[in-house]
RODO-2510 file (C-alpha; in nm, 4 decimals, decimal comma):
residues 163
     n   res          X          Y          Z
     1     x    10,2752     6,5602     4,4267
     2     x    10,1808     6,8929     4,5078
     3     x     9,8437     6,8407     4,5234
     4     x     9,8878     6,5512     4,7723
     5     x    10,0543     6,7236     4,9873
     6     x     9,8407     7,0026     5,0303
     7     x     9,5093     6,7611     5,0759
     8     x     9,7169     6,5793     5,3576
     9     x     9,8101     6,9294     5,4945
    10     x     9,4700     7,0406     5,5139
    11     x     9,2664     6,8082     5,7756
    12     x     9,6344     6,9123     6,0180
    13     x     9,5337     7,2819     5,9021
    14     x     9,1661     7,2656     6,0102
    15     x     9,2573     7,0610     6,3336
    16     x     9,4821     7,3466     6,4348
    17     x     9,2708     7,6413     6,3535
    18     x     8,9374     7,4318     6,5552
    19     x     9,1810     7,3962     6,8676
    20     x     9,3488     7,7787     6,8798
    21     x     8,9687     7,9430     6,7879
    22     x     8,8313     7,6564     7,0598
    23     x     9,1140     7,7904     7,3109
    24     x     9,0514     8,1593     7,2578
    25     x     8,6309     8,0821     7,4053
    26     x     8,6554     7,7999     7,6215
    27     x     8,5117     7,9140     8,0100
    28     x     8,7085     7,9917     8,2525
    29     x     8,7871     7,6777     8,4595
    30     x     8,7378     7,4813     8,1491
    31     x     9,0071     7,1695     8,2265
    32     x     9,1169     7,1293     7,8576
    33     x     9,2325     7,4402     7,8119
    34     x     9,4086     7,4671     8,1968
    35     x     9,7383     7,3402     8,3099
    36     x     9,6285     7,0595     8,6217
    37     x     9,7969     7,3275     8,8961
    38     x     9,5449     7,5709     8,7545
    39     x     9,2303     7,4138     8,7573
    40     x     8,9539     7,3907     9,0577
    41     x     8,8708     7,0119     9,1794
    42     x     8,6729     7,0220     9,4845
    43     x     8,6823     7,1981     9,8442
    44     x     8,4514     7,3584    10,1009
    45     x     8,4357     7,4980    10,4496
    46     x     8,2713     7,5887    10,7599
    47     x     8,1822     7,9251    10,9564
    48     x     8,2140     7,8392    11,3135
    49     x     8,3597     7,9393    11,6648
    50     x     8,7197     7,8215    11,6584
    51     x     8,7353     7,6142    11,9549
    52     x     9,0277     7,8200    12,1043
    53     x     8,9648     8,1733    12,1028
    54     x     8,5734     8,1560    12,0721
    55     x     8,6309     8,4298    11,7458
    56     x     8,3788     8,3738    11,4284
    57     x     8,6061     8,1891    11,2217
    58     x     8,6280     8,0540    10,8504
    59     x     8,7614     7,7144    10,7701
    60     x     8,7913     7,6574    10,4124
    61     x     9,0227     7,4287    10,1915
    62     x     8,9992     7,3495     9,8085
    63     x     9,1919     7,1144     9,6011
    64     x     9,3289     7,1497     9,2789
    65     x     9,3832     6,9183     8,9851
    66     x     9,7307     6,8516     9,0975
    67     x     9,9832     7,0568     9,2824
    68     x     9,9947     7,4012     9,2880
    69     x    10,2580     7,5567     9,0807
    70     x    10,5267     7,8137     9,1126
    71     x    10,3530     8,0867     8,7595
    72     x    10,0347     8,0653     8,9386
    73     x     9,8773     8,2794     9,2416
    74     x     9,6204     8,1446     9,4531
    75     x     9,3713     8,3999     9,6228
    76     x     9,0918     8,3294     9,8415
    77     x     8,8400     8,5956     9,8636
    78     x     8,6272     8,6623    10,2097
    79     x     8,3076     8,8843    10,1822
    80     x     8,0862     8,9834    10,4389
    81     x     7,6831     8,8615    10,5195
    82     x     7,5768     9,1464    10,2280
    83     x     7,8890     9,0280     9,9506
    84     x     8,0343     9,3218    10,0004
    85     x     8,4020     9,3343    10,1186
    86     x     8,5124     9,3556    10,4973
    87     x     8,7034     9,6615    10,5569
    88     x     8,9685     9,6205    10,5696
    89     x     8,9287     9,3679    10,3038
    90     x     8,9955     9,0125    10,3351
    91     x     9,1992     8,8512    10,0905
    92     x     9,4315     8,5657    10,1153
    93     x     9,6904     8,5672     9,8520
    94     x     9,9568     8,2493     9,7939
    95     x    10,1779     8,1777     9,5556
    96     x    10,2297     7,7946     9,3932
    97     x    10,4481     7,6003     9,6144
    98     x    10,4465     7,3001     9,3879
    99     x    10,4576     7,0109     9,7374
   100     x    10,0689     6,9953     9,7536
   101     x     9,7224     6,9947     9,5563
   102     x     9,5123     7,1140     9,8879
   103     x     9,5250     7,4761    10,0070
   104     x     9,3675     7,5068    10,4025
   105     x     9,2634     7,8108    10,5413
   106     x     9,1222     7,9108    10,8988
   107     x     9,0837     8,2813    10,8907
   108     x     8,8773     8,4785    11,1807
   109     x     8,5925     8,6967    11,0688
   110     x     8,5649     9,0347    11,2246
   111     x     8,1968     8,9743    11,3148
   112     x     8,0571     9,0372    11,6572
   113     x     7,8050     8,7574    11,7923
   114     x     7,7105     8,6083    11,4642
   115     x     7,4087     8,4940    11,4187
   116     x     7,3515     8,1007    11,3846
   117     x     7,1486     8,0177    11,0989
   118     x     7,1021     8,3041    10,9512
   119     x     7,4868     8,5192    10,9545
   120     x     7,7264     8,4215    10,7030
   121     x     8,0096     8,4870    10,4740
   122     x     8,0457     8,4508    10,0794
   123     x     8,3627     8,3556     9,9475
   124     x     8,5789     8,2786     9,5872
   125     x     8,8653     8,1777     9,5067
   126     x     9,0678     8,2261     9,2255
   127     x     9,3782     8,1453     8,9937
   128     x     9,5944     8,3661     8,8001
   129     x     9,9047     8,4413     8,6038
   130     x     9,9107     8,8301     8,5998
   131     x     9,5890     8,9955     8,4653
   132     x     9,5131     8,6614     8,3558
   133     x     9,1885     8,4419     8,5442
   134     x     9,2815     8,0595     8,4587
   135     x     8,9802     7,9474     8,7011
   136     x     8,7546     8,0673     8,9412
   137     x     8,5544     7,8757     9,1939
   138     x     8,2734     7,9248     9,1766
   139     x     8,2640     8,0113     8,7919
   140     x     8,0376     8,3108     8,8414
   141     x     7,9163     8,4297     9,2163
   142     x     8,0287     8,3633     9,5135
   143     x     7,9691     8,0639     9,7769
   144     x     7,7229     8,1496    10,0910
   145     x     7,8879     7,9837    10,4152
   146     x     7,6212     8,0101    10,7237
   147     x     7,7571     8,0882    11,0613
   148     x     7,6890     7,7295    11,2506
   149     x     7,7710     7,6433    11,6195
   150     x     7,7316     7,3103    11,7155
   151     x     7,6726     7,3692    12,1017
   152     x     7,3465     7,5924    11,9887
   153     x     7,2081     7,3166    11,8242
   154     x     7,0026     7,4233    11,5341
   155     x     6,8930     7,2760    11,2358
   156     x     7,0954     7,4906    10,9665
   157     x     7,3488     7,3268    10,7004
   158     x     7,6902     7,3331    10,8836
   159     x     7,8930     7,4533    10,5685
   160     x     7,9559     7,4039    10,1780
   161     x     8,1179     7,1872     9,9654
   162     x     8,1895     7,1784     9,6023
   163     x     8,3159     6,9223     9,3423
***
């Protein structure tokens, strides 16, 4: 009876050791390993003129799996043209709210007559529980968003999406 146990036991044994050793090297961002509110879906932006004040501004917005939750900070990084940060740096940190999967931002630029075509920004965004990175977006680098202005004309791509 022993014995029957044990062989029983041991395909539950291996099953659990493949999914805590598969756990401890799954990528970051990796959806089987993430809680939902964690996990990166889709989002994108533009680097325009906002319409009222005329300043260089950055629209972005990204959606996660499901709603953001409470253990989890959201940050949104902004670098300048050369990926190096602004100074002062520009970071936008939130915490989960739990009421909505899609985080907007519109965030001015401290840029002076940008460029179209050719100035731009680079941003990330990220998830995490302390010290802890439960996704990044993108996974490794940063997304280039091109200064466009619409009244210019021009033939550049008027921002980025992802997902």
């Amino acid at each position: 009876m022993k014995r029957l146990l044990a062989l029983l036991a041991l395909p539950l044994a291996l099953a659990l050791g493949s999914l805590t050793a598969g756990a401890a090297t799954e990528p970051v961002g990796d959806p089987s390993t993430n809680p939902a509110c964690a996990d990166f879906f889709s989002g994108g932006g533009n680097y325009t003129a906002d319409p009222a004040t005329g300043q260089p501004t950055l629209f972005f917005q990204y959606q996660m799996e499901a709603s953001t939750c409470s253990p989890f900070t959201y940050t949104l990084y902004v670098l300048d043209g050369s990926q190096n940060q602004f100074s002062p740096p520009i970071a936008v940190i939130r915490s989960g709210s739990g009421t909505s999967a899609v985080e907007s931002y519109q965030i001015a630029i401290p840029e002076s007559g940008p460029t179209p075509c050719t100035s731009s920004v680079w941003v990330y965004a990220t998830v995490t529980a302390g010290p802890h990175v439960f996704d990044r977006a993108q996974t490794a680098g940063n997304f280039q968003v091109t200064y466009s202005d619409p009244s210019a004309g021009g033939s550049c791509s008027p921002g980025i999406s992802f997902g």
